[in-house]
N, C-alpha and C positions, 0 to 999 in steps of 0.2 A: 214552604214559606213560613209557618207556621215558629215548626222546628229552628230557622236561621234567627225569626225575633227572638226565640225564647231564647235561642244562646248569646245573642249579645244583650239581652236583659241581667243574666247570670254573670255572664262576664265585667258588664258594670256592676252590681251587685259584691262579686269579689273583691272587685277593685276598690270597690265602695267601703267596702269592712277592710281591707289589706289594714298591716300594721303600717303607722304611721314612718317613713324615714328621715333621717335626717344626715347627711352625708357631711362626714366630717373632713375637708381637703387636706390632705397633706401635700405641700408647694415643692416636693423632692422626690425622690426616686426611693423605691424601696427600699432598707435596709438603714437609713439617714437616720440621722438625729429629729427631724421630723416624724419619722417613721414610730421611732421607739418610743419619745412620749405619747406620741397619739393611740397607740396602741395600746399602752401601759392605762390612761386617762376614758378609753372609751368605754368601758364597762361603767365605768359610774356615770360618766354623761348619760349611757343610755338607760340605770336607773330612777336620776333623777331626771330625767325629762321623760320619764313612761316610752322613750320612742326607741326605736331598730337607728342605734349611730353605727352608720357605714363606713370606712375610711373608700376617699378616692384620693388616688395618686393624679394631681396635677402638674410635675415638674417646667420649668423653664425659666428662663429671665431673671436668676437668681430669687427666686418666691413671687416675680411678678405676675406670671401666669393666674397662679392659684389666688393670689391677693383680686386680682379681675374678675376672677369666675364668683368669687365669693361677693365682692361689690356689684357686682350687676344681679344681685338674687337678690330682688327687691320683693319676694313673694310673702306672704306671714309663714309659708312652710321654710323653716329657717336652714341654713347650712351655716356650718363653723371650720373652724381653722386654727390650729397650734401651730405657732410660728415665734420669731423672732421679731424685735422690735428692728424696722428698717431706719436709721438715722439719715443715709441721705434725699437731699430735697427734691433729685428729681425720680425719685422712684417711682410713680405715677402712679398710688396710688393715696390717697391723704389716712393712714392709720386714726385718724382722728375726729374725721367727718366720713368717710365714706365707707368705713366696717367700725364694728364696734366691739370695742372692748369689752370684755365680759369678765374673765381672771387675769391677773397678775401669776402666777406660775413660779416664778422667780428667774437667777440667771442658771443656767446648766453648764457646766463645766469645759472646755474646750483644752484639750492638750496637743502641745507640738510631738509629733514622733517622729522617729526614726531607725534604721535598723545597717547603721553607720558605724563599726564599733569604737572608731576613735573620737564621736560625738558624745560629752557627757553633759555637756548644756551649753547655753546658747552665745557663750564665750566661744568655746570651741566652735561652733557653726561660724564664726565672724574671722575667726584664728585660723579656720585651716580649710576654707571654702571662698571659691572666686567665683566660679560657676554654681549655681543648682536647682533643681528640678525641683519645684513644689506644690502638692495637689492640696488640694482644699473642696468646700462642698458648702452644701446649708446656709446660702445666702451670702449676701453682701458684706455684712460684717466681716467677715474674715478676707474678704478681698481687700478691704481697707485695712486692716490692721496688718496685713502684707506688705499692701503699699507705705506704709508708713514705716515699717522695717526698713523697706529698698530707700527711702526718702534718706533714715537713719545713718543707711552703710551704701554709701554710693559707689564703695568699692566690691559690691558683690553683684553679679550678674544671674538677677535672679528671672526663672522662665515660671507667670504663674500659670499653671493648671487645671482648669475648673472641673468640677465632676458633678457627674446630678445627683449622688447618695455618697454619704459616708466611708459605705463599703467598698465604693472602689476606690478610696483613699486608702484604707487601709490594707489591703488585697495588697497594691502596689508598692506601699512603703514595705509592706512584709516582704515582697518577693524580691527588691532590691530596683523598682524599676523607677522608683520618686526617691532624692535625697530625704526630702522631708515632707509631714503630711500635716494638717490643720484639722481635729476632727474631735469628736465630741467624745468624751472620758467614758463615759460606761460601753459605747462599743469598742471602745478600743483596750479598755483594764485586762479582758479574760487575754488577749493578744498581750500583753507587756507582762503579766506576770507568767504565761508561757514562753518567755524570753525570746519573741518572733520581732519582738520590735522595745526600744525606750524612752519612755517618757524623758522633751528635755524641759519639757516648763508647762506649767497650766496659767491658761491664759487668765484671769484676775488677779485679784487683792487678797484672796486667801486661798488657802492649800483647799484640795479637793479631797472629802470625805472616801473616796475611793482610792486614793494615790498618794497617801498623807507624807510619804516621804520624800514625793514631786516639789522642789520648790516653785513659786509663781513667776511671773514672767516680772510683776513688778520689785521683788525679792533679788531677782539678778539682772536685775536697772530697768528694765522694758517698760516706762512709766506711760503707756497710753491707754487707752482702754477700747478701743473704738473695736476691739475684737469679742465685746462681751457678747454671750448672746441671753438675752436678756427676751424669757416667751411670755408669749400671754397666750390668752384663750382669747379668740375672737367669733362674730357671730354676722352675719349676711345682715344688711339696712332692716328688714322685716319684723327683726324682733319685737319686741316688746316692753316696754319699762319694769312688767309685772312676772315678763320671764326670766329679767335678767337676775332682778331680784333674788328671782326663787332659784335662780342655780347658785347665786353667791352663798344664801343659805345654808343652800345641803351641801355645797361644796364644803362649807365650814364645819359641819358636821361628820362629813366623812373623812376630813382631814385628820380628826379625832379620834377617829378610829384606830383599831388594829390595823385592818386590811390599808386605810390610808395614812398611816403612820409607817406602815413597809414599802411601799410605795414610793412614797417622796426619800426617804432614808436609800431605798435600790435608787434612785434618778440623781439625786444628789445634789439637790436644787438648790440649796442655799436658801431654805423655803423660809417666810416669815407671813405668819396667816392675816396679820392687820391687815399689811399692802397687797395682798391677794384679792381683799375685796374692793379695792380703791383702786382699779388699774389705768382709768384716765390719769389720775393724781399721780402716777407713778410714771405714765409715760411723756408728760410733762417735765416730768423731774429728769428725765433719761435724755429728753429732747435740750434740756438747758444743761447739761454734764454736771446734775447735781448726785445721778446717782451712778 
């Protein structure tokens, strides 16, 4: 008897001292555009917050899943979440009352591929396609910037696709088995200059530091934006006002770095460190198509 206390003494006692976690959601399946930044981002979260950041995969509901789990962890032990800004209203859950903004991140790049050889941009998709097959991933955003193509060309019969990661958008547009795929620029760059697939536009206002010789979507007329994906860092109801702080902080500080100067340069963010620490103000601004 003796012996069964002292081990569940000890056992609380470990448990007691364990490193602190902090589980960082990723709202898509592995290999995603969720995937890659949170990856890329979790060794400094987990310096500057002294804690073990975990990533879990929560896919479903285009990010509503993970957006849920994060919003209902109302505990002070905090969870976070790199994601997209959701624009529409019935997403269920309020980006602005019911998780909290913590960074601005910036937008990340989003290109159309395909591995079609008589497609060399999105003229030609409209010129020489009635039917086609198009996968896509990482959220709502690119369902609606889809939709709004189809709105566009009522003369194209388009079947959308949805996929829980990245990578099986691009697995398929390389194997021949999606006319075109929607998916985020740096999983897809090592595949397009391996000539497995080509870029026919990136989705913004300006060319993508990784594919400079990709024109944009607004470049060759495509003037809407509703495909940006536009991340922040988010963090479960529990925080703190004095933690948020202190990760804008060292965030600012490591951004200045070497290590966080290669970093945002490999991701490709279109990074601006003002709006980084202002990310309410920015998502306001995104919510009224100021930015």
């Amino acid at each position: 008897m003796f012996k069964y206390f002292l081990s569940i003494i000890m056992t609380c006692s470990i448990l007691a001292n364990a490193e602190p976690v902090v589980p960082l959601i990723v709202p898509s399946g592995p290999g995603g555009l969720f995937h890659t930044y949170s990856a890329e981002f979790e060794p400094m979260l987990s310096a500057i917050l002294d804690k073990n950041v975990v990533i879990e995969f929560h896919p479903g509901g285009q990010g509503l899943v993970g957006a849920q789990i994060l919003a209902s962890n109302k505990k002070p032990n905090i969870s976070m979440m790199i994601t997209s800004a959701q624009l529409q209203p019935d997403f269920g859950v309020d980006q602005q009352k019911d998780i909290i903004p913590v960074l601005y991140l910036g937008v990340a790049p989003t290109v159309l591929v395909t591995n079609k050889s008589e497609m060399r941009d999105i003229k030609d998709v409209v010129r020489l396609s009635r039917k086609l097959n198009v996968g896509f991933a990482n959220g709502a955003s690119l369902m609606y910037w889809l939709r709004q193509f189809k709105t566009d060309h009522p003369e194209l019969d388009i079947n959308e696709i949805p996929y829980k990661s990245g990578q099986g958008v691009l697995i398929d547009v390389a194997n021949g088995n999606l006319d075109l795929g929607l998916t985020n620029a740096v999983g897809a760059t090592p595949l397009i200059q391996d000539n497995r697939m080509r870029a026919l536009a990136v989705l913004s206002t300006h060319r993508s530091a990784l594919l400079p010789t990709v024109p944009t979507t607004f470049e060759q007329g495509v003037r809407f934006d509703t495909g940006f994906a536009h991340l922040f860092l988010w963090a479960s109801p529990g925080i703190t006002p004095a933690e948020v702080t202190k990760i804008q902080k060292e965030f600012v500080k490591w951004a200045k770095t070497n290590e966080g100067q290669t970093v945002i340069k490999r991701l490709d963010l279109g990074f601006d460190l003002e709006k980084s620490t202002r990310p309410a103000v920015v998502m306001d601004k995104i919510l009224k198509n100021k930015y």
